[in-house]
C-alpha positions in Angstrom: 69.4 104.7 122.9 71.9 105.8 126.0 75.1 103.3 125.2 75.6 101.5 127.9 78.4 98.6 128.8 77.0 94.8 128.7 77.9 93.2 132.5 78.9 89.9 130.4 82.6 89.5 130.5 86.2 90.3 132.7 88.3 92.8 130.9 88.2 95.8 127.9 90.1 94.4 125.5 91.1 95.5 121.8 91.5 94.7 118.3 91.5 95.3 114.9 88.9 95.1 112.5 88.6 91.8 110.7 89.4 92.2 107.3 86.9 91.1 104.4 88.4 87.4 103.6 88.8 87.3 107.4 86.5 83.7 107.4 88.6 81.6 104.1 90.3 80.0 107.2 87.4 80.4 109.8 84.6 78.8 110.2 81.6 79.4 108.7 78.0 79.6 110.5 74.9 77.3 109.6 71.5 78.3 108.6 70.2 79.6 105.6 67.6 83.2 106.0 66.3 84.4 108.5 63.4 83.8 110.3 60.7 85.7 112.6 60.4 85.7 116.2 59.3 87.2 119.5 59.6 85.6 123.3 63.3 84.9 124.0 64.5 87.1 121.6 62.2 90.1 122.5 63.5 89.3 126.3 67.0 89.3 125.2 66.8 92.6 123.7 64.6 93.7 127.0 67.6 93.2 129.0 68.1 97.0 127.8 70.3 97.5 130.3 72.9 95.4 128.8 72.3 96.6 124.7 75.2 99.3 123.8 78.8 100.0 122.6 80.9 102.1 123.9 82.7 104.4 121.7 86.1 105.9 122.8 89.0 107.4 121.2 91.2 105.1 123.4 89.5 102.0 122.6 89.5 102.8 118.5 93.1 104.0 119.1 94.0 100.3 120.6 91.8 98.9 118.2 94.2 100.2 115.0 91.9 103.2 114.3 91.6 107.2 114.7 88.7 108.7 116.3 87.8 110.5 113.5 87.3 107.4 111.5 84.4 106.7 114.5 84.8 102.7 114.8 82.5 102.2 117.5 84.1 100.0 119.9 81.9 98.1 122.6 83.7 96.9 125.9 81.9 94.3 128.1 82.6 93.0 131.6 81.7 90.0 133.5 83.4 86.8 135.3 84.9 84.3 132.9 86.6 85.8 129.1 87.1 89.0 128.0 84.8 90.1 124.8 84.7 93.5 123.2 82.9 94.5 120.1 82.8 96.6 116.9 81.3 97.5 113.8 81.3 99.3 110.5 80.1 99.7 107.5 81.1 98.0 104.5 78.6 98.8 101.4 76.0 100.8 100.9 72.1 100.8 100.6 72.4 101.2 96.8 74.8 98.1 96.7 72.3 95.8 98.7 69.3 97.0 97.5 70.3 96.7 93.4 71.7 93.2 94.7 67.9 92.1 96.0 66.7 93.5 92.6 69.3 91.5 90.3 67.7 88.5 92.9 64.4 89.3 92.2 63.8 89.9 95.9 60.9 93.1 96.0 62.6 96.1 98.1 60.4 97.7 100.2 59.5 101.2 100.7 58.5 101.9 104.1 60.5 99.4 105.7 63.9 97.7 106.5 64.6 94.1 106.6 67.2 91.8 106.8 68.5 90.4 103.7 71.0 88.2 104.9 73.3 87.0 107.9 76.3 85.4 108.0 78.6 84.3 111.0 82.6 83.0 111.1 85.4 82.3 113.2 88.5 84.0 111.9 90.7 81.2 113.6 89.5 77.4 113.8 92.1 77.4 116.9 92.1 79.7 120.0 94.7 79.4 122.3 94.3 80.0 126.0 96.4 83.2 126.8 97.2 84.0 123.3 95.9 85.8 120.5 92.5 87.1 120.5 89.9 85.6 118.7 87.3 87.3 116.1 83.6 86.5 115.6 82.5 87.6 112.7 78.6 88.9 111.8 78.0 90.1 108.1 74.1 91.5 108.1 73.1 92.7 104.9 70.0 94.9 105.4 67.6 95.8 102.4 64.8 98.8 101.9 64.5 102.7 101.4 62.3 103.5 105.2 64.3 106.4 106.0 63.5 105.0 109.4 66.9 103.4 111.0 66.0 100.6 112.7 68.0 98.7 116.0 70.4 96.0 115.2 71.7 94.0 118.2 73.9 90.9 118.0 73.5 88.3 120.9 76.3 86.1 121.7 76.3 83.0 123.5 79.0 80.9 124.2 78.5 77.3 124.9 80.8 74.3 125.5 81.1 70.6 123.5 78.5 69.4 126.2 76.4 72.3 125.8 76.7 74.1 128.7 77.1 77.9 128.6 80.8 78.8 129.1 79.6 82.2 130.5 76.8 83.0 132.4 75.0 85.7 130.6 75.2 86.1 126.6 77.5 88.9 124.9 74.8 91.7 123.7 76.2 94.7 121.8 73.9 96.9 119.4 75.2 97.1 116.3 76.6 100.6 115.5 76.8 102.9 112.5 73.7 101.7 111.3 71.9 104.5 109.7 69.6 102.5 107.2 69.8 99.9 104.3 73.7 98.4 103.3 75.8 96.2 104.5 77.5 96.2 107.8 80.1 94.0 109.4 79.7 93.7 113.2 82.5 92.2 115.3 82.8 89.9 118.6 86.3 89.9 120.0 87.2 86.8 122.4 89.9 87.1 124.8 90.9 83.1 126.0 92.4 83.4 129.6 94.8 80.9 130.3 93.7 77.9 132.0 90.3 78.4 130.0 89.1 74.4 129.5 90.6 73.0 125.8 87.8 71.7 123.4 85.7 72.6 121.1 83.2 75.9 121.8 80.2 77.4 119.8 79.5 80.7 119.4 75.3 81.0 119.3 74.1 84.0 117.7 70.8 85.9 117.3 70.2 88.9 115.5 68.1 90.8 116.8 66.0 93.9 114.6 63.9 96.1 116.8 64.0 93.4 119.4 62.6 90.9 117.7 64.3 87.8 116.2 65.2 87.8 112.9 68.2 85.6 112.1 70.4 82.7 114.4 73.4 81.3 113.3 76.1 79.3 115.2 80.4 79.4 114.3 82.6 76.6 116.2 86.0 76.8 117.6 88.6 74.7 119.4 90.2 76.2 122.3 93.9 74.7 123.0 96.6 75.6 125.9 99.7 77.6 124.6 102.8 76.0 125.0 105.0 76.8 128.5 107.5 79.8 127.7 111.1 77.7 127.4 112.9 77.6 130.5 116.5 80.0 130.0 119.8 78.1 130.6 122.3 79.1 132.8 
């Protein structure tokens, strides 16, 4: 699929990859497996258009990483916070697929699914002009198809009351997926000053070959930074 840049959010912005105990002092999503599903989903993933990363030397070099190394690096534009994304992978087929076995789960042959998906906050705080924060996806995908299926992460961001803090969800495909393992996929939030304090839910559906397969929701507080000290004369 042609990469393309998601018209979601206001400015390229980088940052480095979350590290694997990233969530001890995040929060942790909801849900338990996955489940099936077509409508909204498959129309999430039909706005095409928007599903991509973009992969750059000068993003992964911003982003704490060499080109060689090929961190793909998505950066999305729109009207209210900045968001880029990222993703590697972390463990192989072999890992996942013995771990389904030791769990009695059957691995299929002609086919990929999704074992498990896991979404966290790296922060329980943002604040508004400061740090950026990291939304954390952990899919674990099982099965020996030698056919690579799509993986896209849909990101919505909605305020204490419920209303959507942006106007269109985050979409990024998941990158470097070429089969079974374990992949960690990253949203990065950029808080612009001013941004409203409270607490903010990050909704997100996976989506496998457009369809459905997993939701889960992280939560967040977003507070002011403090005013720089005034200098004395």
């Amino acid at each position: 699929m042609k990469r393309t840049l998601s018209l979601t959010l206001i400015a390229a912005l980088a940052a480095g990859c979350a590290a694997p105990d990233a969530g001890r002092n995040g929060q942790r999503s909801n849900g338990g497996g996955g489940t099936g599903g077509t409508g909204s989903a498959a129309e999430n993933a039909a706005a095409g258009a928007a599903i991509g990363a973009v992969a750059g030397c000068a993003l992964a070099a911003l982003a704490g990483k060499k080109c060689a190394q090929g961190a793909a690096i998505g950066a999305a534009m729109g009207a209210a916070i900045g968001w880029t994304s990222y993703s590697e992978k972390i463990a192989t087929a072999q890992t996942v697929n013995n771990e389904a076995r030791r769990q009695g789960i059957p691995v299929p042959a002609n086919e990929i699914r999704v074992k498990d998906y896991q979404v966290y906050s790296t922060s329980s705080v943002a604040r508004a002009g400061g740090e950026p924060l990291r939304v954390v996806g952990e899919i674990k995908l099982y099965g020996e198809s030698q056919r690579v299926p799509e993986v896209v992460q849909s990101m919505t961001l909605l305020k204490a009351n419920g209303e959507k803090a942006s106007d269109k969800p985050q979409i990024a495909r998941v990158e470097r997926i070429d089969g079974a393992g374990q992949y960690r996929a990253v949203g990065v939030y950029k808080i612009p000053r001013g941004m409203e304090q409270g607490q903010y839910t990050v909704q997100s559906v996976l989506l496998l070959d457009g369809l459905e397969v997993a939701r889960r929701t992280t939560v967040f507080q977003v507070a002011q930074t403090a005013a720089p000290a005034v200098a004395q004369l």
